[in-house]
VEXDREN-2710 file (C-alpha; in Angstrom, 1 decimal):
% VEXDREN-2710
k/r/px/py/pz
1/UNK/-5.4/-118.9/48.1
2/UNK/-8.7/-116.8/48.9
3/UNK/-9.3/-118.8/52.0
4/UNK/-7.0/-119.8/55.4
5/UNK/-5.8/-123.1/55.7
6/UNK/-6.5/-123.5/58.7
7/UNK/-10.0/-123.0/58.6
8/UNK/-10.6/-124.3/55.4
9/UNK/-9.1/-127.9/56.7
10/UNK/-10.6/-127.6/60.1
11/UNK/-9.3/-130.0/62.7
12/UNK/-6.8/-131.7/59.8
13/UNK/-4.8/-133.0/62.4
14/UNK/-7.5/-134.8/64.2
15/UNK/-9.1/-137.0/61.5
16/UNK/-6.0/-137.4/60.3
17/UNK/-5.0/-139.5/63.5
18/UNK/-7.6/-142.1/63.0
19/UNK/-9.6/-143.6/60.3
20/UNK/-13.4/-143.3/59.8
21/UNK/-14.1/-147.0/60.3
22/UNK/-13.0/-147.1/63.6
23/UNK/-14.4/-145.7/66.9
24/UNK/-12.6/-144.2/70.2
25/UNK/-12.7/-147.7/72.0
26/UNK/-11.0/-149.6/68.8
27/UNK/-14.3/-151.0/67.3
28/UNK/-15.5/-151.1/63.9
29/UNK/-18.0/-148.5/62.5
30/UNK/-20.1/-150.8/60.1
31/UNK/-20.5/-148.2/56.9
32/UNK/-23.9/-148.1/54.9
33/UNK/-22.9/-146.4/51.8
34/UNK/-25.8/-144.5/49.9
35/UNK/-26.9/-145.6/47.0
36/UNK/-25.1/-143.9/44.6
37/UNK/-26.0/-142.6/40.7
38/UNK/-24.9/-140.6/38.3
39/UNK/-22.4/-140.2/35.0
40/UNK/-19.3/-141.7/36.3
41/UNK/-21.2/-144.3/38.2
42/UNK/-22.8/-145.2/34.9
43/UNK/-19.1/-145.0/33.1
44/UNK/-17.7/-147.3/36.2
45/UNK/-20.7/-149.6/35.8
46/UNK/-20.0/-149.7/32.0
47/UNK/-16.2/-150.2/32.5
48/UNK/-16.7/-153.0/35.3
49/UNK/-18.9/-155.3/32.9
50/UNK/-16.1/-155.2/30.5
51/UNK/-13.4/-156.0/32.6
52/UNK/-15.1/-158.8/34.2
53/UNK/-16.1/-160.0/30.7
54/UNK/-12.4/-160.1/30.4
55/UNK/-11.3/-161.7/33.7
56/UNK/-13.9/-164.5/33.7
57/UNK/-13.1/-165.3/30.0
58/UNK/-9.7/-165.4/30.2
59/UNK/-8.8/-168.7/31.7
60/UNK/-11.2/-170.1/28.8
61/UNK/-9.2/-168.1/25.6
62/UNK/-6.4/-169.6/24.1
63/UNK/-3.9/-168.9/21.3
64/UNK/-2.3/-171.6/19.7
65/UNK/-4.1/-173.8/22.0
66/UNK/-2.4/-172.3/25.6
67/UNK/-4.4/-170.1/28.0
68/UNK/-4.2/-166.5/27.8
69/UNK/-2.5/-166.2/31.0
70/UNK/-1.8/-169.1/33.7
71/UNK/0.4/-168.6/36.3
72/UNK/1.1/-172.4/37.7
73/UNK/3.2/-171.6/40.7
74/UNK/3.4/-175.1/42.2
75/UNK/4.6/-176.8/38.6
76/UNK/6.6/-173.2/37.9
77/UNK/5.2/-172.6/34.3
78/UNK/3.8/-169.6/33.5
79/UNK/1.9/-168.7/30.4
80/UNK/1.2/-164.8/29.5
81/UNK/-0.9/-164.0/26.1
82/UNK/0.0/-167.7/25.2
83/UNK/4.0/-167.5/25.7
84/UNK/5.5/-170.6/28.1
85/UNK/7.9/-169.1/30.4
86/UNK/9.5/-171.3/32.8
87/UNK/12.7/-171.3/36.2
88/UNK/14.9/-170.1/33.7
89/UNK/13.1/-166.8/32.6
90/UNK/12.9/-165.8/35.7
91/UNK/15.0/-162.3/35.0
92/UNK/12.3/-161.1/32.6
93/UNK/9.3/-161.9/35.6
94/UNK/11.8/-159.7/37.8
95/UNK/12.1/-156.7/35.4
96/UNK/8.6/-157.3/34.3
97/UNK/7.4/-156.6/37.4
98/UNK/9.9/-154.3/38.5
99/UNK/8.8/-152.2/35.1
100/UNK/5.2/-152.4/36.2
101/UNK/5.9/-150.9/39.9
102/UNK/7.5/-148.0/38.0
103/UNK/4.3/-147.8/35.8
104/UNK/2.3/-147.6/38.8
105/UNK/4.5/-145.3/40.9
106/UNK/4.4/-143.3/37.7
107/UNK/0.3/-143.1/37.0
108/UNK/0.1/-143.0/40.9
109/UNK/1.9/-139.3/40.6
110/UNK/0.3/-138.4/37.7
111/UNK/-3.0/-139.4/38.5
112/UNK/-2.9/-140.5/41.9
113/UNK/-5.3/-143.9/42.6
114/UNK/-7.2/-143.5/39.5
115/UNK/-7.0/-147.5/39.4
116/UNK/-8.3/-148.0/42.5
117/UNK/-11.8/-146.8/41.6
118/UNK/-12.0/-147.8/38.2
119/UNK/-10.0/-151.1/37.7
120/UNK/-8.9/-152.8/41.2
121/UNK/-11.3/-156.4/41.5
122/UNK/-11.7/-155.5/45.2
123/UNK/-13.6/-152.1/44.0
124/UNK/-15.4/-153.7/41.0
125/UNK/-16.7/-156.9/42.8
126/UNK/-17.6/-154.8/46.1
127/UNK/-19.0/-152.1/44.3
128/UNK/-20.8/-153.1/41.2
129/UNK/-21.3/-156.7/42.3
130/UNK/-22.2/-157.3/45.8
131/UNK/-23.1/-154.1/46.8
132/UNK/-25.6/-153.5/44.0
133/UNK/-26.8/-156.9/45.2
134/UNK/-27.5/-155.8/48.7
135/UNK/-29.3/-152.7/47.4
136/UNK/-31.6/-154.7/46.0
137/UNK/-32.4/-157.2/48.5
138/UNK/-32.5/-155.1/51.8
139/UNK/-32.9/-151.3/50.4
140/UNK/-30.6/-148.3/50.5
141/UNK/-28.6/-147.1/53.8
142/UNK/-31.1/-146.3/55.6
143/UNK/-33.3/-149.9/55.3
144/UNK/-30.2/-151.4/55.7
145/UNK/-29.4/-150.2/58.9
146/UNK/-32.7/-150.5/60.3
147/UNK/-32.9/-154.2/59.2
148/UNK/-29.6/-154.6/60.7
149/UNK/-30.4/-153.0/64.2
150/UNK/-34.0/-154.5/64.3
151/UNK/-34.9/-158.3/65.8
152/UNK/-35.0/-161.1/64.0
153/UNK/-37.8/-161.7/62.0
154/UNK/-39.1/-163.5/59.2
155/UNK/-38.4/-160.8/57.0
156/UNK/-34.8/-160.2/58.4
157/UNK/-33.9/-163.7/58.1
158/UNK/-34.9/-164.7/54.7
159/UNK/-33.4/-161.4/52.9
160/UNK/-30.3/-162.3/54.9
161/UNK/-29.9/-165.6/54.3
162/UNK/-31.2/-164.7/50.0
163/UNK/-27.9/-162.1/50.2
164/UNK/-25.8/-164.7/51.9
165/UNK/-26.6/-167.4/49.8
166/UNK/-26.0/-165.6/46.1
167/UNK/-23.0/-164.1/47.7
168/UNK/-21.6/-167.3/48.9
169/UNK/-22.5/-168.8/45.1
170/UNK/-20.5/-165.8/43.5
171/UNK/-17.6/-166.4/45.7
172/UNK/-17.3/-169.7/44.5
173/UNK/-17.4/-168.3/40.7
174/UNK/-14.9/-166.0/41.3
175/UNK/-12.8/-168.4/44.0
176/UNK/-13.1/-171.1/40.7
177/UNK/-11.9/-168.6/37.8
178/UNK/-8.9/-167.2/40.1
179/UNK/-8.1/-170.8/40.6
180/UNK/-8.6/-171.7/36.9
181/UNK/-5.8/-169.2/36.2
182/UNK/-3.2/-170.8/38.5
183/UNK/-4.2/-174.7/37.4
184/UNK/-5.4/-174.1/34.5
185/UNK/-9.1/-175.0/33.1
186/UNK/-8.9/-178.9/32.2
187/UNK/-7.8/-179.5/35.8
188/UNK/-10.0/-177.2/37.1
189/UNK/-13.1/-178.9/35.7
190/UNK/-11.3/-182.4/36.8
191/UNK/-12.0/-181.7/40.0
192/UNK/-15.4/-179.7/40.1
193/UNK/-16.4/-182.9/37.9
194/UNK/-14.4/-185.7/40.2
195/UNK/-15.5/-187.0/44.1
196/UNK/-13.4/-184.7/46.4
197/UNK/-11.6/-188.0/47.0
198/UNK/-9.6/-188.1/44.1
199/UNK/-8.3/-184.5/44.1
200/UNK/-8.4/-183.5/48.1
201/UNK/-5.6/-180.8/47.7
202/UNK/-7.8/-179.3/45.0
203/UNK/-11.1/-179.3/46.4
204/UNK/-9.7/-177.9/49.8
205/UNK/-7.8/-175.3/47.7
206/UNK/-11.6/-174.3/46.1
207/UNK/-12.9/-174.4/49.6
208/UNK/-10.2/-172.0/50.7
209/UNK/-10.4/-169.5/48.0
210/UNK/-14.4/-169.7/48.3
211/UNK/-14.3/-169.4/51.7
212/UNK/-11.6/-166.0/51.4
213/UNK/-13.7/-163.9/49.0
214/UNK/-17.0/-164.6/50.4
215/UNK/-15.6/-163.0/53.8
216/UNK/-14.2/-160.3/52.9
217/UNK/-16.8/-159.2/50.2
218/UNK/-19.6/-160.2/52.8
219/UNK/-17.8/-158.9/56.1
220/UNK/-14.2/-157.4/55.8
221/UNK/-15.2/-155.2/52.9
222/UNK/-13.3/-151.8/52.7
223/UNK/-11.2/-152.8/55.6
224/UNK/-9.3/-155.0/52.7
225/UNK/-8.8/-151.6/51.1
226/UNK/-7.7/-149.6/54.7
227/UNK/-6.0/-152.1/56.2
228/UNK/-4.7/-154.6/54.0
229/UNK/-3.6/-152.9/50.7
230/UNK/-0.3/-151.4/51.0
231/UNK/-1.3/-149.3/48.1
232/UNK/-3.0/-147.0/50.1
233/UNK/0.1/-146.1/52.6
234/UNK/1.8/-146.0/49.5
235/UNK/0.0/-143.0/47.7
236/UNK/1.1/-141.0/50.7
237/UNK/4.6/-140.7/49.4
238/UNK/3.8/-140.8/45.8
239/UNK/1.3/-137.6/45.8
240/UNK/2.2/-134.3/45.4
241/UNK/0.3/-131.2/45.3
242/UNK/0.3/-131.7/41.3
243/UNK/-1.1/-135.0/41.5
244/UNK/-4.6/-135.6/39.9
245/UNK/-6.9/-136.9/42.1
246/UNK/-10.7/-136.3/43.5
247/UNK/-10.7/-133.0/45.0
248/UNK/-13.1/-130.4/47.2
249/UNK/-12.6/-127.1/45.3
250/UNK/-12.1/-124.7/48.8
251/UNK/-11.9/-121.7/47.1
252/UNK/-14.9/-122.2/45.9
253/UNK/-17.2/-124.5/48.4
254/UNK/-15.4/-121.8/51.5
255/UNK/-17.1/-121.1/53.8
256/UNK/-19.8/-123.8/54.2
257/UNK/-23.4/-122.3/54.7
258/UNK/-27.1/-124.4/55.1
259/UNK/-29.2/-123.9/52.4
260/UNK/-31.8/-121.5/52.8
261/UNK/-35.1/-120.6/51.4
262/UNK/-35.1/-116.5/50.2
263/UNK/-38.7/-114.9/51.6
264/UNK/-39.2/-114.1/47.7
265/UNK/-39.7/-118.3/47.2
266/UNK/-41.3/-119.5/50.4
267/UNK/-44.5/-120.1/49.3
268/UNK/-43.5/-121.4/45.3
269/UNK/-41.4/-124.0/48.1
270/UNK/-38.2/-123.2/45.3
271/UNK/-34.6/-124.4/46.7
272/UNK/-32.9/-120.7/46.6
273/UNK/-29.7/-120.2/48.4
274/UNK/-30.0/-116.6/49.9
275/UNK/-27.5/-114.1/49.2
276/UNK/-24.8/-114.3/51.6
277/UNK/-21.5/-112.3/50.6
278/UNK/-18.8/-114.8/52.6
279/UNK/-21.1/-117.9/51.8
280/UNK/-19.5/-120.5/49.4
281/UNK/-21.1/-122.7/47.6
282/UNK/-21.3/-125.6/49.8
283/UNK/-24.4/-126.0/51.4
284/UNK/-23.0/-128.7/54.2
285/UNK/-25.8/-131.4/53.3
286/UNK/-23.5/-134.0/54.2
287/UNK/-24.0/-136.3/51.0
288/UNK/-20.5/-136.5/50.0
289/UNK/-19.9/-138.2/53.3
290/UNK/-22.9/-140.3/52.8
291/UNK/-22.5/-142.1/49.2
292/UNK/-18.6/-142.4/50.5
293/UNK/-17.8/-146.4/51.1
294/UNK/-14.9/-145.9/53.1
295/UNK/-17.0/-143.4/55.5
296/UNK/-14.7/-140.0/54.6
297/UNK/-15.2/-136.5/54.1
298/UNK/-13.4/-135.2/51.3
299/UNK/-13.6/-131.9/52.1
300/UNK/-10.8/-132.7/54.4
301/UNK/-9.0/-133.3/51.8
302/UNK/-6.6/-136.3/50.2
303/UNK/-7.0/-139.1/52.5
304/UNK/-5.5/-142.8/52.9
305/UNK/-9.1/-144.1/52.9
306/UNK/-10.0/-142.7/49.3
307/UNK/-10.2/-144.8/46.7
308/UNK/-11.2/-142.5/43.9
309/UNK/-14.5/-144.0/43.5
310/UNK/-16.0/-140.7/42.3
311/UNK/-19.6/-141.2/44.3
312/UNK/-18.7/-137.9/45.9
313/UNK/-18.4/-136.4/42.9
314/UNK/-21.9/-137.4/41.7
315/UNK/-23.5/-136.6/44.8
316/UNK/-22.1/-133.1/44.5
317/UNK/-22.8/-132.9/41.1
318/UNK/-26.6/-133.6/41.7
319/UNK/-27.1/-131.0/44.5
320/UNK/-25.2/-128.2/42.4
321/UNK/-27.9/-129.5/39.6
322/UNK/-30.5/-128.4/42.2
323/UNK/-29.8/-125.3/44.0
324/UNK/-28.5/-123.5/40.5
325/UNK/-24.7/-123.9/40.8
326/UNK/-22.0/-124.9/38.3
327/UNK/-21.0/-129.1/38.7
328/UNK/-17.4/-129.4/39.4
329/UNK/-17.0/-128.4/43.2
330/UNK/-15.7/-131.9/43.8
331/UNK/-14.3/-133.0/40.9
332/UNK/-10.9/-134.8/39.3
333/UNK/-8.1/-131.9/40.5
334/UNK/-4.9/-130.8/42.0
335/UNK/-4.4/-129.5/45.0
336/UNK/-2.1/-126.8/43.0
337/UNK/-4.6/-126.6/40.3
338/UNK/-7.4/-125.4/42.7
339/UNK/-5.3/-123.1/44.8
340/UNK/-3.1/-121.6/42.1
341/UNK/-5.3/-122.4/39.1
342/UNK/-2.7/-124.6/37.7
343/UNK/-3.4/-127.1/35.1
344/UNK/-1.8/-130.5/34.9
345/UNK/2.3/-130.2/33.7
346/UNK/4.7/-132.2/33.5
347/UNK/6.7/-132.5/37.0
348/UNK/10.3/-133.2/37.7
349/UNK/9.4/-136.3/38.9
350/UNK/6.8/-137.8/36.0
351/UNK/10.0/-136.7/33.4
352/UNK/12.4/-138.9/35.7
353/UNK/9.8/-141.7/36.2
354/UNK/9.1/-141.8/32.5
355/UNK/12.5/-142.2/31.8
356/UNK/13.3/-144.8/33.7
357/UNK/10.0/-146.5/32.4
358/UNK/10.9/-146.0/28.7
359/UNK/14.4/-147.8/29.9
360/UNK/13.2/-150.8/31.4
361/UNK/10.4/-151.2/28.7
362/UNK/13.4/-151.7/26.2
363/UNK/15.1/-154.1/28.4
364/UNK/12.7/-155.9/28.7
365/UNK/11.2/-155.7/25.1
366/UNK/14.9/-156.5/24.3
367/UNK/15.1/-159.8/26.3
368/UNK/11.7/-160.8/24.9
369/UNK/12.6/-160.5/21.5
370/UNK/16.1/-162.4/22.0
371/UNK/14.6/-165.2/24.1
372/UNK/15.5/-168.8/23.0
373/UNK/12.7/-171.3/22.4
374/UNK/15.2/-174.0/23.3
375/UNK/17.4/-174.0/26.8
376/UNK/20.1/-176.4/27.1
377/UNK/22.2/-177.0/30.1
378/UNK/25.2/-179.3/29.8
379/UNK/27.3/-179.8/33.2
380/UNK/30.1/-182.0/34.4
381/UNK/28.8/-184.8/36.8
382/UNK/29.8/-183.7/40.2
383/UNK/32.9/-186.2/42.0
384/UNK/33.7/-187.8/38.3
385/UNK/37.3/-187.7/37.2
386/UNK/38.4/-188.2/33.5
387/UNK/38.6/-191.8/32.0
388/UNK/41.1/-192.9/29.4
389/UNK/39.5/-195.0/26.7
390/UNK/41.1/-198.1/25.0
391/UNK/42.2/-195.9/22.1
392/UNK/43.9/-194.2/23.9
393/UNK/41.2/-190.7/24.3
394/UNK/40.5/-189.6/27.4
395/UNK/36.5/-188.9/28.5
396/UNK/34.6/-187.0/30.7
397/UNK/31.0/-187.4/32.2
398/UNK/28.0/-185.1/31.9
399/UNK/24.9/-184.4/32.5
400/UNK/22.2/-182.9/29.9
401/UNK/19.1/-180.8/30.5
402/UNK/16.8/-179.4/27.6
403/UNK/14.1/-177.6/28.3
404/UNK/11.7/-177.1/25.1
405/UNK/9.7/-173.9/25.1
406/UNK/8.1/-174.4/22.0
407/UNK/4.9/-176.3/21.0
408/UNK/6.6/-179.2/19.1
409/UNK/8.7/-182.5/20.0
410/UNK/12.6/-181.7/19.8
411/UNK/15.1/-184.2/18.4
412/UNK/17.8/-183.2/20.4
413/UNK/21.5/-184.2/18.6
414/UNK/24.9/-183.1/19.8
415/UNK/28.0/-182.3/17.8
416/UNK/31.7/-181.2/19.5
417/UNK/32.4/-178.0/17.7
418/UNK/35.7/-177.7/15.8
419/UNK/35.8/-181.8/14.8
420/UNK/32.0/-182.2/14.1
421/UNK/32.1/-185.5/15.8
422/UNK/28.6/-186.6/17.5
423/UNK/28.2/-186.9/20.6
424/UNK/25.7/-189.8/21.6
425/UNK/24.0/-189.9/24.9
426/UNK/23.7/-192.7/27.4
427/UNK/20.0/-192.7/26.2
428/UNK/20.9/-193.2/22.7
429/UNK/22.0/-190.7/19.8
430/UNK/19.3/-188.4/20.0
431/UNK/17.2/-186.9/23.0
432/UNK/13.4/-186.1/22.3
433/UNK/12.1/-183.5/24.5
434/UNK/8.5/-183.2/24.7
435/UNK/6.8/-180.0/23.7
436/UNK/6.8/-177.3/26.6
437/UNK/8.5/-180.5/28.6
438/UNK/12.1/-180.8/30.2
439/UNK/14.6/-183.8/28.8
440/UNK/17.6/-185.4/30.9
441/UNK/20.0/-187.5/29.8
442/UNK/24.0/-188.0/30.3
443/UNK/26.3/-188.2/27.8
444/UNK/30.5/-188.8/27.3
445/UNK/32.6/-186.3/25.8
446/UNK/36.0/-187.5/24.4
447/UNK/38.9/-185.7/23.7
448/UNK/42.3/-186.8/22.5
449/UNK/45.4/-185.7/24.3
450/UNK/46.6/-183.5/21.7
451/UNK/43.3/-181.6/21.8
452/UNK/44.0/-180.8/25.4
453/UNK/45.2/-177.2/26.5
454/UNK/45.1/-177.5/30.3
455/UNK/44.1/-179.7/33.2
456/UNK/40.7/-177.6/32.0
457/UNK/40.1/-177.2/28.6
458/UNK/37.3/-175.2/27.6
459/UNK/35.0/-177.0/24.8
460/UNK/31.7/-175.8/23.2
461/UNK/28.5/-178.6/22.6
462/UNK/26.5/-177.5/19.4
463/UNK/22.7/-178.7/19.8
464/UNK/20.7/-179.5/17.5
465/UNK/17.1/-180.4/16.2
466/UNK/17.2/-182.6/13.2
467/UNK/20.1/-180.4/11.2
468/UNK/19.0/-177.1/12.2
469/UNK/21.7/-175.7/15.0
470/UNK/19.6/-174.1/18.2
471/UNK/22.5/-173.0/20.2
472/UNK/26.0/-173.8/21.6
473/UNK/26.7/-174.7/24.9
474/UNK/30.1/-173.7/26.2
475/UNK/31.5/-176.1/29.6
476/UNK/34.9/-177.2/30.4
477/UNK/36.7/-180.9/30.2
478/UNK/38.9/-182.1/32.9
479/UNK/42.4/-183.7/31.8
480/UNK/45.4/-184.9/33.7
481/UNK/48.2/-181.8/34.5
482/UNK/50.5/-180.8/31.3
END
């Protein structure tokens, strides 16, 4: 490294003890973000629209007439790119998202919170939703914190109560579409369309869910992102000095100097930094710090607070533009990259993630592929003994669950394998299981003694729809001691 630690990253330990939202005496520091601009703002802008497209058409998409994605936790059924999964695919939901935290502790060490500033909702609905909505009603930074200090006048009060108002109408879009994805859209617009009477528990869930995005995009704001997110805490043992993430080139910015006008351009009023051998090329105009919405100076390096939303990088950018010096002295980096001049490799730890990744991604692509459409579950009913029969068989008691994954009524039919015999159930000889619905019955088994091998003889059910054989269910029967 050309320049010492220790003065490069001066007072580390300090700021490192607090965050930048918080004063001395425990109370918040309200942040006014700067208006920022530039080309990644524009590519985040460009990328939000679409994924919002995306997220407030997706409860309204369906394939083969089921939503994209619902997930109905209080009627456990759960529908992903139009695929029912219910209680009993519950192992794929638990290595499906144990495969995704290994994606993300993966991308996090590669790239380090990447996702935060381009695809998190809390970024793209504070950022390029309600903050570009306060920038046009009460100004930039500067207006707003006037407006916010001054009395209350008639100004004040109707831009406030114009912010408050659109912002408590988006948070009722967004509360609505979050909630469309858990009930589902037909119920959704059952009880937008019905009195509040007839669907209480919904309307107060609507309320709620209002009520929780328009406070914290209207009030707890990046506080949801310091203090809430454990993402953030987490990047702190994911990162490594080869991690990619936004980055103050030191080398290069070392030391800091004002910008100064050379006696040669006084008068033409040019921007010229003068010629200072141990000057670096930052000129400490403090508008990193100032476009920043969690209130950082990334000059201090990684931080908890930073959520890679690249303002800092476009504020940089422009005032390189201006004084006449290359883009790039904050910019998408290593810490080993900038202080070795290595480029991005492949680390120990992305080869072992990777692997384990590829691993659970088979499993799981496994399961999917191998999953039944129909799940039957055929149990002996608990505290019932065997019965003998007047010709002379002996019979056992169960009970029958189906549960029918597919889209179409099932005929359920049962046959004891080995004989062939049917099996008729108390409900009569065949079960029909609505589609994506759950059928119970209860059904007698019989069994003659020679047939027997134990007091528990194992016996396998074969289901089936119509004459096409779904599956065989192995349980046991219960005779009297040999």
């Amino acid at each position: 490294m050309s320049q010492d630690l220790d003065k490069v990253y001066k007072d580390t330990e300090e700021f490192r003890n607090h965050i930048g939202t918080v004063d001395k005496d425990g109370k918040r520091i309200w942040i006014y973000p700067k208006k920022p601009s530039g080309r990644l703002y524009n590519a985040r802008t460009a990328v939000s629209l679409v994924l919002l497209a995306i997220l407030f058409s997706g409860p309204f998409i369906r394939i083969a007439g089921k939503p994209l994605l619902m997930l109905n936790i209080l009627e456990r059924k759960f529908i992903v790119f139009g695929v029912t999964f219910w209680p009993q695919d519950f192992h794929l939901f638990a290595l499906s998202f144990l495969t995704l935290v290994v994606f993300i502790i993966l991308f996090t060490v590669a790239f380090g919170r990447l996702f935060c500033g381009w695809a998190c909702p809390q970024t793209i609905f504070m950022e390029m939703v309600f903050r570009k909505i306060e920038y046009w009603i009460e100004g930039d930074a500067p207006k707003q914190r006037r407006l916010n200090k001054g009395p209350w006048t008639f100004e004040k009060v109707w831009k406030k109560s114009l912010k408050y108002v659109i912002f408590y109408a988006i948070s009722f879009f967004i509360g609505n579409t979050f909630l469309a994805y858990i009930i589902g859209t037909d119920e959704l617009f059952k009880i937008i369309t019905a009195p509040p009477s007839e669907h209480l528990s919904g309307f107060i869930a609507m309320v709620a869910f209002t009520s929780v995005f328009f406070m914290v995009f209207s009030w707890f704001r990046e506080q949801a992102c310091l203090m809430v997110c454990p993402y953030g805490r987490l990047q702190g043992v994911l990162l490594d000095k080869d991690s990619v993430v936004i980055s103050y080139d030191f080398n290069r910015g070392e030391p800091r100097g004002k910008l100064k006008k050379s006696a040669k351009t006084q008068d033409a009023q040019e921007l010229v930094m003068e010629q200072v051998s141990d000057q670096g090329d930052c000129i400490d105009c403090g508008l990193c710090v100032q476009v920043c919405p969690t209130g950082i100076d990334i000059r201090n390096g990684t931080q908890l607070e930073c959520v890679n939303c690249t303002a800092c990088i476009d504020a940089c950018d422009s005032i390189m533009d201006k004084v006449g010096k290359p883009k790039g002295l904050i910019r998408y980096s290593s810490f080993n990259a900038i202080s070795e001049g290595k480029g991005f490799h492949l680390t120990p730890r992305i080869i072992g993630y990777s692997v384990v990744l590829v691993i659970l991604l088979s499993v799981v692509t496994f399961l999917m592929m191998s999953r039944v459409s129909i799940e039957t579950t055929i149990l002996r009913t608990p505290g019932m003994l065997y019965q003998e029969t007047p010709d002379g068989r002996l019979q056992n008691l169960y009970n029958i669950q189906v549960v029918n994954k597919t889209s179409d009524t099932q005929h359920i039919t049962l046959r004891l394998k080995g004989t062939g015999e049917q099996i008729p159930m108390v409900s009569g000889t065949e079960l029909l299981v609505k589609p994506e619905g759950l059928g119970e019955s209860a059904l007698f088994v019989k069994l003659s003694p020679e047939q027997l091998t134990g007091k528990v003889t194992p016996i396998e059910i074969e289901v089936y729809h119509q004459d096409k054989l779904l599956e065989v269910v192995k349980t046991n029967f219960l005779g009297p001691e040999k």
